[in-house]
N, C-alpha and C positions, 0 to 999 in steps of 0.2 A: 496542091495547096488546099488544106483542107479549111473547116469554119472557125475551127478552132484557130489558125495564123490568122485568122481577120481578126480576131477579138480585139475590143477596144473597152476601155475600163473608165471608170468616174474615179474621182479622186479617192470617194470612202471608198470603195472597194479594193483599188491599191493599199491606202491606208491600214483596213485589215488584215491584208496579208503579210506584209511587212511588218505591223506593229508599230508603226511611224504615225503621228499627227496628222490629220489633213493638211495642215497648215504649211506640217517641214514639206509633206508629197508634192503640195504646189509649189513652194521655192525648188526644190530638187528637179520637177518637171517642165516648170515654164517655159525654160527661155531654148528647151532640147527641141530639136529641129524634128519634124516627123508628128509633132502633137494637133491634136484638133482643139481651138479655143476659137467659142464663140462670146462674143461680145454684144449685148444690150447697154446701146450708151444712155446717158442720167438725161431724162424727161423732167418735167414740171410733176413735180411731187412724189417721183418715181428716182431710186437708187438705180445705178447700174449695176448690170450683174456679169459676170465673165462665169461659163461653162468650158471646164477642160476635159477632155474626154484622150487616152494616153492607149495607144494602138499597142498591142502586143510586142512588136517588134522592139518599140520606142521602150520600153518597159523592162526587156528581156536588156537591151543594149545599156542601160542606166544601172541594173542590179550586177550586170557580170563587171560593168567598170567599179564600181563600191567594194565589190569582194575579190579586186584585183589587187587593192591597197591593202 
């Protein structure tokens, strides 16, 4: 297993290569089992912010199911 099967991606950078919105990337990746999200919950004067970070695997298994249909 080389570095390159560890890779793990941000949403722009999936975004990029697909052509796809960040927005639709996070709906299409969220809820796929295999993702890294972290979560900063909402503070006193401070938004939350949720970071998804989308493993290669998780990535490779979501586009070969899309271009299955």
């Amino acid at each position: 297993m080389s570095i390159e099967d560890k890779a793990v991606y941000p949403v722009a950078e999936i975004a990029a290569m697909t052509g796809f919105s960040r927005g639709t990337i996070t709906r299409m990746f969220e809820r796929e089992r295999g993702i890294i999200m972290l979560n900063r919950p909402e503070a006193t004067h401070k938004r939350s912010y949720r970071t998804i970070r989308i493993p290669r695997a998780v990535y490779e298994r979501v586009i070969a199911r899309l271009t299955l249909r």
